[in-house]
N, C-alpha and C positions, 0 to 999 in steps of 0.2 A: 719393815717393822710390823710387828703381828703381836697386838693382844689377844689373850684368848681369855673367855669366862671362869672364873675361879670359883669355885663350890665353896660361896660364904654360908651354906646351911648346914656344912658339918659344926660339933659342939668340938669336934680337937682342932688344937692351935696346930694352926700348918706351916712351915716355911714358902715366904712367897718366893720362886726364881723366874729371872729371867733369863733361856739363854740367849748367849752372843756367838755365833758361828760365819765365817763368811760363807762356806759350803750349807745349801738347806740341808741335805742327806745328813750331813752332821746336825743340824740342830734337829730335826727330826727325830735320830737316835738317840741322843742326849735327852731330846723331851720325852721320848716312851721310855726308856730307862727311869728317870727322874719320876714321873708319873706312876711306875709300880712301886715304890717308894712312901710309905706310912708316913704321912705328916711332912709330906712334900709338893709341893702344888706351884706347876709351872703355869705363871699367868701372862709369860709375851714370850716372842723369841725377836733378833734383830740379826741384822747382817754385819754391822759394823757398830763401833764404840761412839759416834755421833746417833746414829738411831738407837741406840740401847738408852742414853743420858737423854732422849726425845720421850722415850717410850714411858721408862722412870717418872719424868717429870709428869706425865698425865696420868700413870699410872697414881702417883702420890697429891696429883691433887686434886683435890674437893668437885672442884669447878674450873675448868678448863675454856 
């Protein structure tokens, strides 16, 4: 499971994603795809559907 820094100093509303891939080569591509993408802002990637619902929860809260 991989957060990465999301650029909260742009003024446009971005879509936050996370992807989910078991291959990294795949989320790698999907994240640079996704990333030349206006108002698209990939802020983790995970391997499986337990670290993605891990990642989520820290990602959405406060204080962890």
């Amino acid at each position: 499971m991989i957060p990465i820094e999301s650029d909260t100093t742009s003024a446009e509303p971005r879509l936050r994603v996370v992807v989910v891939a078991a291959q990294p080569v795949v989320r790698v591509g999907v994240r640079h795809l996704l990333d030349g993408e206006d108002g698209i802002c990939v802020v983790g990637e995970a391997q499986s559907t337990a670290d993605a619902v891990a990642l989520l929860t820290a990602l959405l809260a406060p204080v962890l």
